[in-house]
VMD Tcl script that builds the backbone (N, CA, C; Angstrom):
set m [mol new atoms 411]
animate dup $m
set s [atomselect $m all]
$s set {name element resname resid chain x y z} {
  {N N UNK 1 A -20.536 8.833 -18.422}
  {CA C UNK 1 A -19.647 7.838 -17.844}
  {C C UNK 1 A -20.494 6.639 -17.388}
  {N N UNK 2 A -20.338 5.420 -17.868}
  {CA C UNK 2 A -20.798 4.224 -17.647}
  {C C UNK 2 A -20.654 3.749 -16.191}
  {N N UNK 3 A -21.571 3.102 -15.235}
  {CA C UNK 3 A -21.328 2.680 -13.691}
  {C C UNK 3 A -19.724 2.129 -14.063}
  {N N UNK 4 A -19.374 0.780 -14.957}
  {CA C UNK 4 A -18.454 0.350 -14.978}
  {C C UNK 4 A -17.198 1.270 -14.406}
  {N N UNK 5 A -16.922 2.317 -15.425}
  {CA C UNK 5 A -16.155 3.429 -15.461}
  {C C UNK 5 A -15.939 4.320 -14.223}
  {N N UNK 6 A -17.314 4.270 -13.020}
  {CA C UNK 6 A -17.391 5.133 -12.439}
  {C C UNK 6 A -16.732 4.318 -11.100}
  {N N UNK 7 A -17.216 3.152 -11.450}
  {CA C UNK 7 A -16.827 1.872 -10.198}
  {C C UNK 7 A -15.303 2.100 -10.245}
  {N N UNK 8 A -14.426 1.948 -11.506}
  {CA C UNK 8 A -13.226 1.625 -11.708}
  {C C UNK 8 A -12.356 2.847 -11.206}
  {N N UNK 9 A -13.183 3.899 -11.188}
  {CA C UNK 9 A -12.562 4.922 -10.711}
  {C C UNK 9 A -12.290 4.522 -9.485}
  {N N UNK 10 A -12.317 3.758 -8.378}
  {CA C UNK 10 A -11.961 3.973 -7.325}
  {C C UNK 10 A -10.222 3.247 -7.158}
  {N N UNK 11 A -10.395 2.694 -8.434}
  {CA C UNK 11 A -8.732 2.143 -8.431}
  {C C UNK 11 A -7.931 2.935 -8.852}
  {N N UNK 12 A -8.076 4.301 -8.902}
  {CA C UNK 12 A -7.322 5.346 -9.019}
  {C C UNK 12 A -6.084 5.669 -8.156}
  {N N UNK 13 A -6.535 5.530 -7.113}
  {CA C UNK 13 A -5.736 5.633 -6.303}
  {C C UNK 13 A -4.694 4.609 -5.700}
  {N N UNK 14 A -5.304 3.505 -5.218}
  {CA C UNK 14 A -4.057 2.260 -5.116}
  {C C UNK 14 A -2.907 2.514 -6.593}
  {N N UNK 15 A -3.550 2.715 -8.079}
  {CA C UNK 15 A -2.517 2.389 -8.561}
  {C C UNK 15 A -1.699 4.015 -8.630}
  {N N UNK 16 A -1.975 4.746 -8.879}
  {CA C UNK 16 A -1.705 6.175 -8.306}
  {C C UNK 16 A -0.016 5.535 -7.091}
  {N N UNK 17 A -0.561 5.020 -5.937}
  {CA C UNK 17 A 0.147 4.665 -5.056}
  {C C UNK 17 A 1.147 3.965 -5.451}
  {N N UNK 18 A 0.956 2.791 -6.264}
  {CA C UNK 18 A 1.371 1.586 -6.175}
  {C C UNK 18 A 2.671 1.998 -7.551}
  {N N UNK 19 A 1.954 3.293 -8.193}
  {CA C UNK 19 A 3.326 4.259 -9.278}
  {C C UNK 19 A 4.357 4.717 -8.247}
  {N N UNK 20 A 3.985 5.403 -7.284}
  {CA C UNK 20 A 4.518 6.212 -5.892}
  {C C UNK 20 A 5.992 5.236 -5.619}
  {N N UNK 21 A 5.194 4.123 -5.163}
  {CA C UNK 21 A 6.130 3.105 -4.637}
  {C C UNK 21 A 6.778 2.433 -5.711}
  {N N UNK 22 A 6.502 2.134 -7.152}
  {CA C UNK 22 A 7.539 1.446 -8.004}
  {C C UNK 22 A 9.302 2.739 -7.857}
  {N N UNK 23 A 8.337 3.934 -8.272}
  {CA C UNK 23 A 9.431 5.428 -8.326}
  {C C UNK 23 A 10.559 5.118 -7.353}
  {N N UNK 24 A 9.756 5.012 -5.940}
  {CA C UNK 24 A 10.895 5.282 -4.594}
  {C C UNK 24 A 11.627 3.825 -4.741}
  {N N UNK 25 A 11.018 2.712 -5.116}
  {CA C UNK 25 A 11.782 1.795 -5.358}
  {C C UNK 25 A 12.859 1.474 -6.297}
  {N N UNK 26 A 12.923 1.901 -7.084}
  {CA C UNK 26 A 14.044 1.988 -8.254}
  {C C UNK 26 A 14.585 3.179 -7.846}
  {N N UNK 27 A 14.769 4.233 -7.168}
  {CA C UNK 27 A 15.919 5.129 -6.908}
  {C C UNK 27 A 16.888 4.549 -7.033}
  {N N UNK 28 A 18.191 4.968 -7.114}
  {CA C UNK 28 A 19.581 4.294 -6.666}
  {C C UNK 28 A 19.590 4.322 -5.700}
  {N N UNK 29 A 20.391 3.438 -4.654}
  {CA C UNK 29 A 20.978 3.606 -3.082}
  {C C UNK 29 A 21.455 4.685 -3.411}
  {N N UNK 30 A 22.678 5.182 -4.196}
  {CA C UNK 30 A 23.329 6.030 -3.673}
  {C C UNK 30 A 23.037 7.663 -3.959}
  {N N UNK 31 A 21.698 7.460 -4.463}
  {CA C UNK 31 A 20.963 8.873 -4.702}
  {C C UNK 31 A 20.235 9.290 -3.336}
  {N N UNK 32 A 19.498 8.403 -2.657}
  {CA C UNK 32 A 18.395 8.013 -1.548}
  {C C UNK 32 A 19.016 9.154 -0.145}
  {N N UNK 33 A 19.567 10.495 0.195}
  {CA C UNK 33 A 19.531 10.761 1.459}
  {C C UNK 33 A 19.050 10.774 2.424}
  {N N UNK 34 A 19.872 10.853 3.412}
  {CA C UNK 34 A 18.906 10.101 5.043}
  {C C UNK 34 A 18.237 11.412 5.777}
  {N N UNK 35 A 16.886 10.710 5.792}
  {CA C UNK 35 A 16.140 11.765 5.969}
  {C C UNK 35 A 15.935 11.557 7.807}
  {N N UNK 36 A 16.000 13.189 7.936}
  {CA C UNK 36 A 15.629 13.219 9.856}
  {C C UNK 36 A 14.948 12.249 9.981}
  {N N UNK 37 A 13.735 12.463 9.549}
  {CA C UNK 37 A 12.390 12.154 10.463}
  {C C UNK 37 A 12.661 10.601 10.112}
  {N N UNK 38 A 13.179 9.869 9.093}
  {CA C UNK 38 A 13.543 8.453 9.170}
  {C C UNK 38 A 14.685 8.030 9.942}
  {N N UNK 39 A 15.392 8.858 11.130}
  {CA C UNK 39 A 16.801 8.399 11.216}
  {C C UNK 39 A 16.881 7.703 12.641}
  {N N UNK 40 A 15.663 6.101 12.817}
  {CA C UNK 40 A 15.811 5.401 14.061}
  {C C UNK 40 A 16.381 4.717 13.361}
  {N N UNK 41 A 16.517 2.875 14.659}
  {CA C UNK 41 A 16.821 2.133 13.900}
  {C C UNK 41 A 15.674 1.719 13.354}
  {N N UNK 42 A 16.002 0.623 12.277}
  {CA C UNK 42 A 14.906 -0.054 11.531}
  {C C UNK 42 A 13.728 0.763 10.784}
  {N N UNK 43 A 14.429 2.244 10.778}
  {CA C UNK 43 A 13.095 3.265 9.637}
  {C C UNK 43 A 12.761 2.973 8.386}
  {N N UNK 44 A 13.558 1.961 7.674}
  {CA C UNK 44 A 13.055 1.375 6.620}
  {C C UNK 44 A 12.175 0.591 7.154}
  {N N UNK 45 A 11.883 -0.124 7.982}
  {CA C UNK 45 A 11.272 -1.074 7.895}
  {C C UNK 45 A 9.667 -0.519 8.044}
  {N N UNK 46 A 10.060 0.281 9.262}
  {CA C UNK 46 A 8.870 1.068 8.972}
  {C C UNK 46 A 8.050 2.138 8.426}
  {N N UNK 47 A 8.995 2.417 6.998}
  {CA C UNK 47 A 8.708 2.894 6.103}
  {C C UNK 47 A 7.922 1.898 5.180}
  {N N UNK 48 A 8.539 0.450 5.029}
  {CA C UNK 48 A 7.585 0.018 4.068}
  {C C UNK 48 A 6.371 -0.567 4.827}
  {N N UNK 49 A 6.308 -0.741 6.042}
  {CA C UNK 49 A 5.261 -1.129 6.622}
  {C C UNK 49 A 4.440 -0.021 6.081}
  {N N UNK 50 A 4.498 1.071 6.441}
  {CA C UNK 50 A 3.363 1.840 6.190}
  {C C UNK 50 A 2.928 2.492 5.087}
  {N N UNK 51 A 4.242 1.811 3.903}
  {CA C UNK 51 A 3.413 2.069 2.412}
  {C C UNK 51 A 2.949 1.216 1.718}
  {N N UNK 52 A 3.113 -0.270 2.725}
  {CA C UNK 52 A 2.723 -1.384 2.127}
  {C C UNK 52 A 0.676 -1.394 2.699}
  {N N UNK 53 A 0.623 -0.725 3.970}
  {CA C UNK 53 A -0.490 -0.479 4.942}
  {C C UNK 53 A -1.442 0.226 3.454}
  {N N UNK 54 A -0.770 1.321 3.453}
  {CA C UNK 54 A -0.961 2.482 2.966}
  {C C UNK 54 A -1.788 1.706 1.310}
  {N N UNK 55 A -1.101 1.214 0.741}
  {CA C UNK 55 A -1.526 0.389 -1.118}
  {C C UNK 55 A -2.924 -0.940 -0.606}
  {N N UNK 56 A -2.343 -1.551 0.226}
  {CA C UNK 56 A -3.689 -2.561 0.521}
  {C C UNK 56 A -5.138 -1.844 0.928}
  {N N UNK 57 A -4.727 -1.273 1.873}
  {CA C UNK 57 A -6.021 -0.267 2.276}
  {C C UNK 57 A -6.609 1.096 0.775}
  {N N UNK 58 A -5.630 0.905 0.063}
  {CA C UNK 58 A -6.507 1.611 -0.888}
  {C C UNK 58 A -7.246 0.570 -1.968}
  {N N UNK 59 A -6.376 -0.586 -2.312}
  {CA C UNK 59 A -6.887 -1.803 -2.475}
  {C C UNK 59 A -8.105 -2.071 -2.145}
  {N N UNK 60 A -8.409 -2.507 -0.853}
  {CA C UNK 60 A -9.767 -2.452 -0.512}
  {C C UNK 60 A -10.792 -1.295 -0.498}
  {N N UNK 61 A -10.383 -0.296 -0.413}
  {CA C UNK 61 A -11.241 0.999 -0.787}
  {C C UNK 61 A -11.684 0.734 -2.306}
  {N N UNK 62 A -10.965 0.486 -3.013}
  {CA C UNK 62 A -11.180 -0.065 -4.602}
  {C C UNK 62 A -12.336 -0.826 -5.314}
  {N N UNK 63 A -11.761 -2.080 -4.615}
  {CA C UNK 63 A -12.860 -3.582 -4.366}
  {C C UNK 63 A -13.855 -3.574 -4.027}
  {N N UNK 64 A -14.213 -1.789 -2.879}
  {CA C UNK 64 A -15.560 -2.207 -2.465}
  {C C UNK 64 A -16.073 -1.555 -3.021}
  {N N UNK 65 A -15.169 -0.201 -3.564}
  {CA C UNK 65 A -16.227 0.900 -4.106}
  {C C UNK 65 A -16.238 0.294 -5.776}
  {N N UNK 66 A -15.691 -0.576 -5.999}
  {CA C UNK 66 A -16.249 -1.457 -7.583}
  {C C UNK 66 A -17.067 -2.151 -7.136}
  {N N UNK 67 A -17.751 -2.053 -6.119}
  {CA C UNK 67 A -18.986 -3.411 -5.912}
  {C C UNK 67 A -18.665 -4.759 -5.904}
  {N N UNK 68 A -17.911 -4.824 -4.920}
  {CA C UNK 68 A -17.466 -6.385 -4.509}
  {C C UNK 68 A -18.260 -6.104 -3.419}
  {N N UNK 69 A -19.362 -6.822 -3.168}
  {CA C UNK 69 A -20.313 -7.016 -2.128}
  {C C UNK 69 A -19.159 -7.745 -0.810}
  {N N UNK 70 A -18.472 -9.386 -1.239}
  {CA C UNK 70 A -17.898 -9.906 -0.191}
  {C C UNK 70 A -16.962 -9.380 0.480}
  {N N UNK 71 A -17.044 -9.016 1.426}
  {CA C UNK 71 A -16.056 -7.778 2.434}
  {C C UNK 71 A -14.673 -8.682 2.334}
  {N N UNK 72 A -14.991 -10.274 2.788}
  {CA C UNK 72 A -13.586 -11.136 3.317}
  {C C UNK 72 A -12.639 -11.180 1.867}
  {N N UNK 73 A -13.531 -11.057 0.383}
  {CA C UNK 73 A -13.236 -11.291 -0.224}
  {C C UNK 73 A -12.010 -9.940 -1.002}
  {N N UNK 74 A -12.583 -9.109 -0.237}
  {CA C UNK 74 A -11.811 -7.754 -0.570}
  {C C UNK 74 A -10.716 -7.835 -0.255}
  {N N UNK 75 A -10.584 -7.999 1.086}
  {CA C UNK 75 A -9.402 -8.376 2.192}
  {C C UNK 75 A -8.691 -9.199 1.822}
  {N N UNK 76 A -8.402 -10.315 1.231}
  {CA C UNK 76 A -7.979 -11.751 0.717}
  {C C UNK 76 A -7.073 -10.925 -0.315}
  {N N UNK 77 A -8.378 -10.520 -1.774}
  {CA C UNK 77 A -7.692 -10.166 -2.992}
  {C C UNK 77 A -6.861 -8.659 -2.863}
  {N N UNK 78 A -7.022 -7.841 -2.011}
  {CA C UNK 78 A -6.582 -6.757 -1.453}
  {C C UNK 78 A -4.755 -7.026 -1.186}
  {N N UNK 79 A -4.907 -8.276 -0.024}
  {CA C UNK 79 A -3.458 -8.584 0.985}
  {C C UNK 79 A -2.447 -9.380 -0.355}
  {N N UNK 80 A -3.188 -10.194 -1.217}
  {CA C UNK 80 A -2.269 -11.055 -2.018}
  {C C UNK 80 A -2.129 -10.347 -3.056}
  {N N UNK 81 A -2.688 -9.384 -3.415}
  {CA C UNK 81 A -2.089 -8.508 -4.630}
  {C C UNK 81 A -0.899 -7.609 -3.813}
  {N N UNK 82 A -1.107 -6.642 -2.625}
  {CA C UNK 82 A -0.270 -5.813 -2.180}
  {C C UNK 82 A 1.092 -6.807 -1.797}
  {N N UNK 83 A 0.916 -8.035 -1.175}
  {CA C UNK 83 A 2.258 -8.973 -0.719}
  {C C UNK 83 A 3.239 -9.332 -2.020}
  {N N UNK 84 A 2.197 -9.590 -3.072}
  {CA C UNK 84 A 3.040 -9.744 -4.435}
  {C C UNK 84 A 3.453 -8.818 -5.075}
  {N N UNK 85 A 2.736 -7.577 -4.703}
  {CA C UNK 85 A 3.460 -6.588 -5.544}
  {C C UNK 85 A 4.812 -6.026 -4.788}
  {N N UNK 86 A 4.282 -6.317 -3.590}
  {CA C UNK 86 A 5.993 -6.289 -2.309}
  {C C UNK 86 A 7.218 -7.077 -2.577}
  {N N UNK 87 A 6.727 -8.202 -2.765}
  {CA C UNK 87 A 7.653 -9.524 -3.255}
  {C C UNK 87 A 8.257 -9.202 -4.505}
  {N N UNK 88 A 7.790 -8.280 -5.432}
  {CA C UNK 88 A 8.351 -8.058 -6.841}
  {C C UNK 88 A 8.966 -6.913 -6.659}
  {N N UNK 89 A 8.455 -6.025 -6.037}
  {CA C UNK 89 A 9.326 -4.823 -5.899}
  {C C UNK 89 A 10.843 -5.119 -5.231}
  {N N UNK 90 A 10.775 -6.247 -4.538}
  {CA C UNK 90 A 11.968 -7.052 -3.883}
  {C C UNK 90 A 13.149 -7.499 -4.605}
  {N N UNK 91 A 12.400 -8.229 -5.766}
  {CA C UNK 91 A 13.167 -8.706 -6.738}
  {C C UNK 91 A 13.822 -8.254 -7.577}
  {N N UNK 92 A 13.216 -6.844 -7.719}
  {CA C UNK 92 A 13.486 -5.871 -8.610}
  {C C UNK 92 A 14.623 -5.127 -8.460}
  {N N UNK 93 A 14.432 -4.699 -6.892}
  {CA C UNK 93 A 15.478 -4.400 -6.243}
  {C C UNK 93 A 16.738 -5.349 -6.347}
  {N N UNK 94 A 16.725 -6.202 -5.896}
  {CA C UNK 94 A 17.810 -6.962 -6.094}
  {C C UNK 94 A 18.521 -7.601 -7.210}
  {N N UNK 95 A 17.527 -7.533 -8.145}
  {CA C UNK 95 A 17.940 -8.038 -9.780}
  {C C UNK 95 A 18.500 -6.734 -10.605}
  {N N UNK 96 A 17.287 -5.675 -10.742}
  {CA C UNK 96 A 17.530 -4.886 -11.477}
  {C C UNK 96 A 17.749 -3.665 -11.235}
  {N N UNK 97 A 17.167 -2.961 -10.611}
  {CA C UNK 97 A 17.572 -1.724 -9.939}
  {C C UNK 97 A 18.857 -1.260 -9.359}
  {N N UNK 98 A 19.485 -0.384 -10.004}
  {CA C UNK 98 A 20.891 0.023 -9.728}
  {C C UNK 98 A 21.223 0.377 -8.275}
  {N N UNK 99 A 22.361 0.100 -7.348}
  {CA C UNK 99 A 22.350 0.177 -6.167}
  {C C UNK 99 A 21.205 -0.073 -5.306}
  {N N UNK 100 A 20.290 -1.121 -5.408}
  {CA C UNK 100 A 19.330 -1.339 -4.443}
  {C C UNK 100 A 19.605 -3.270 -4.258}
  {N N UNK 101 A 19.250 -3.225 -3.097}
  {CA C UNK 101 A 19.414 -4.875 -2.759}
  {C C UNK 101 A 17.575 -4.639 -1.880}
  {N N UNK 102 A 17.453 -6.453 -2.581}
  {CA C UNK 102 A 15.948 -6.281 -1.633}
  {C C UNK 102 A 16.507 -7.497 -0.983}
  {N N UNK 103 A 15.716 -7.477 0.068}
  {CA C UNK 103 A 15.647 -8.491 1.497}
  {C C UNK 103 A 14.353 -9.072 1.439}
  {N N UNK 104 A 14.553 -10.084 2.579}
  {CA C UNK 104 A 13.263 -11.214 2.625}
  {C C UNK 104 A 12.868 -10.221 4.080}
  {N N UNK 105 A 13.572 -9.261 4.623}
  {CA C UNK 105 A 13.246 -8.692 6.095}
  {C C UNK 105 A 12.216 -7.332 5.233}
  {N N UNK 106 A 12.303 -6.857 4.486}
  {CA C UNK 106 A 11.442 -5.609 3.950}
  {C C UNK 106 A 9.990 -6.675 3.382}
  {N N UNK 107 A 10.128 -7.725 2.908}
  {CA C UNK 107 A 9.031 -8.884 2.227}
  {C C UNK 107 A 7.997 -8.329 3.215}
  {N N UNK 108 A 8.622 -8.801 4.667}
  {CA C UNK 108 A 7.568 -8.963 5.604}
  {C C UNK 108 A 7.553 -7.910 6.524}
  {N N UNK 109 A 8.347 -6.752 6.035}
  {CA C UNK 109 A 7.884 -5.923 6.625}
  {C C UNK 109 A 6.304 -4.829 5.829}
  {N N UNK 110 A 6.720 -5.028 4.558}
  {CA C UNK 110 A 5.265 -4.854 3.682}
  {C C UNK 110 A 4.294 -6.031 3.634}
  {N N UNK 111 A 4.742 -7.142 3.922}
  {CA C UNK 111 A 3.448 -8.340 4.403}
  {C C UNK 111 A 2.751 -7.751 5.653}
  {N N UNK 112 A 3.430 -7.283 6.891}
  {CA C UNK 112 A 3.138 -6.969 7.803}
  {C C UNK 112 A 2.061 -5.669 7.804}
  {N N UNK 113 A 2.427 -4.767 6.983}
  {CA C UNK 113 A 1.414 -3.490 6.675}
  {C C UNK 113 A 0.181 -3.866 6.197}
  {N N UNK 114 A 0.719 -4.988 4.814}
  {CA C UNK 114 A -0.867 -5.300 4.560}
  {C C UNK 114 A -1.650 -6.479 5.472}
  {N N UNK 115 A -1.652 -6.869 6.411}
  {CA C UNK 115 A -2.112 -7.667 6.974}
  {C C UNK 115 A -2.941 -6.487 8.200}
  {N N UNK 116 A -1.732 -5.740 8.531}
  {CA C UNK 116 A -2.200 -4.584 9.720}
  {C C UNK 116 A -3.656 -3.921 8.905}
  {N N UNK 117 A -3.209 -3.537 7.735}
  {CA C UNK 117 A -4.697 -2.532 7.020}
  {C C UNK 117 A -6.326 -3.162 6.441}
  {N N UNK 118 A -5.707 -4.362 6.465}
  {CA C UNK 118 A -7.293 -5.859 6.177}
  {C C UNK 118 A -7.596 -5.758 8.004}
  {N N UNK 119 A -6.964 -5.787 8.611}
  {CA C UNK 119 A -7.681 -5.945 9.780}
  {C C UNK 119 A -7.643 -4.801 10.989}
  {N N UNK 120 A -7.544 -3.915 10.405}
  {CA C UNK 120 A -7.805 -2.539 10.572}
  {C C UNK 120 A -8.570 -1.643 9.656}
  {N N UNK 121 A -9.046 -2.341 8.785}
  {CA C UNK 121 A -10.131 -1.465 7.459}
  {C C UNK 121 A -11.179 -0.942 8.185}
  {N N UNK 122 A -12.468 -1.624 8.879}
  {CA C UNK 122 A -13.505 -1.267 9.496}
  {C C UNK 122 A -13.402 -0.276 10.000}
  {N N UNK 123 A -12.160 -0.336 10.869}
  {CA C UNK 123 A -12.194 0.664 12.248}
  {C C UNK 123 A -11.803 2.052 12.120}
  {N N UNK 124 A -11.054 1.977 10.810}
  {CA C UNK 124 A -10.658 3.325 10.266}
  {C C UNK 124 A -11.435 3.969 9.339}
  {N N UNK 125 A -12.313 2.900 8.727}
  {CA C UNK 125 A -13.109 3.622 8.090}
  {C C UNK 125 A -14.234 4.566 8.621}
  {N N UNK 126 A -14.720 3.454 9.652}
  {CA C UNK 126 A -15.675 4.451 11.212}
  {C C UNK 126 A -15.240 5.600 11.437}
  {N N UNK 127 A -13.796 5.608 11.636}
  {CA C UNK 127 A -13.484 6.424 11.751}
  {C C UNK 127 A -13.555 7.842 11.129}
  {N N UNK 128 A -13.220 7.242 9.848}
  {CA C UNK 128 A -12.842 8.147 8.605}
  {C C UNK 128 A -14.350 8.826 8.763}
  {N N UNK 129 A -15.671 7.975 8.458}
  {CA C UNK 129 A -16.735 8.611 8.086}
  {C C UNK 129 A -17.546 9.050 9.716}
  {N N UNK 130 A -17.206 8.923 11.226}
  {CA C UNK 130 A -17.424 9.788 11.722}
  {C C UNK 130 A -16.812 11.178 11.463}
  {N N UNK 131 A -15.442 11.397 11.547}
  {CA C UNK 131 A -14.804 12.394 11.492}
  {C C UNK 131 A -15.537 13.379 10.020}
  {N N UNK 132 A -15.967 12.489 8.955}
  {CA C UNK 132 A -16.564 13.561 7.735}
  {C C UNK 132 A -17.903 13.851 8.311}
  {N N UNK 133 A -18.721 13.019 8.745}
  {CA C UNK 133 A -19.914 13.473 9.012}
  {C C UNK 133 A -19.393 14.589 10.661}
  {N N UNK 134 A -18.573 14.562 11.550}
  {CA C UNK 134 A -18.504 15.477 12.375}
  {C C UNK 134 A -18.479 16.870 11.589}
  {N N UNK 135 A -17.574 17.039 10.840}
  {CA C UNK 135 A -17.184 18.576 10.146}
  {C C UNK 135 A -17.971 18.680 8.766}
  {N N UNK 136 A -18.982 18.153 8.898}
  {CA C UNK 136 A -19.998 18.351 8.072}
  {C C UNK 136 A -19.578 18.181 6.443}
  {N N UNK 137 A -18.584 17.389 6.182}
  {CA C UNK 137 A -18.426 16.855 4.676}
  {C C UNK 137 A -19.240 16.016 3.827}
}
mol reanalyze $m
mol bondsrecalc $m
mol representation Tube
mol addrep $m
């Protein structure tokens, strides 16, 4: 396996994700049941917050582990790929997808995730790699 190949592997996963989220997005409304653990108000919203969180932050896991040295630059190309791919999943919804309407209020509620996970990357990652080096991974 070529570095190229081995680098690219780390985009496995955002797009892995980013399949996840086209799927749940094209459901029908009227297939979609209401699930407990979503049943506040506004649980969509913070549902896509945190799968929009969820695709940018693997985004940048991606970017860096392909050797993008510029950190800001990760973050940048990370937030405007995940916001556009939010913005289309929007459209999609509302154009094409059977029983689904998209909103400009879900836009920014997945703008909002990826903005939360660029400026929350560092701290979770500390995180991430104290917690592996604690339990000896």
């Amino acid at each position: 396996m070529t570095d190229t190949e081995t680098s690219l592997n780390h985009f496995i996963y955002p797009a892995f994700w980013s399949i996840i989220m086209l799927v749940l997005s094209g459901i029908p409304g009227n297939n979609i049941q209401d699930i407990s653990l979503l049943s506040f108000p506004h649980a969509d919203k913070a549902a896509h917050f945190f799968m929009y969180y969820i695709f940018c932050f693997l985004l940048i896991y991606g970017f860096r582990g392909y050797g993008l040295k510029n950190l800001n630059l990760s973050y940048i190309l990370a937030a405007v790929i995940a916001i556009a791919y939010g913005a289309v999943m929007e459209l999609l919804q509302h154009y094409i997808f059977i029983n689904r309407s998209g909103n400009i209020y879900d836009v920014l509620a997945n703008s909002a995730g990826a903005v939360t996970a660029v400026i929350t990357y560092k701290t979770v990652m500390k995180l991430f790699i104290r917690i592996k080096t604690t339990m000896g991974l």
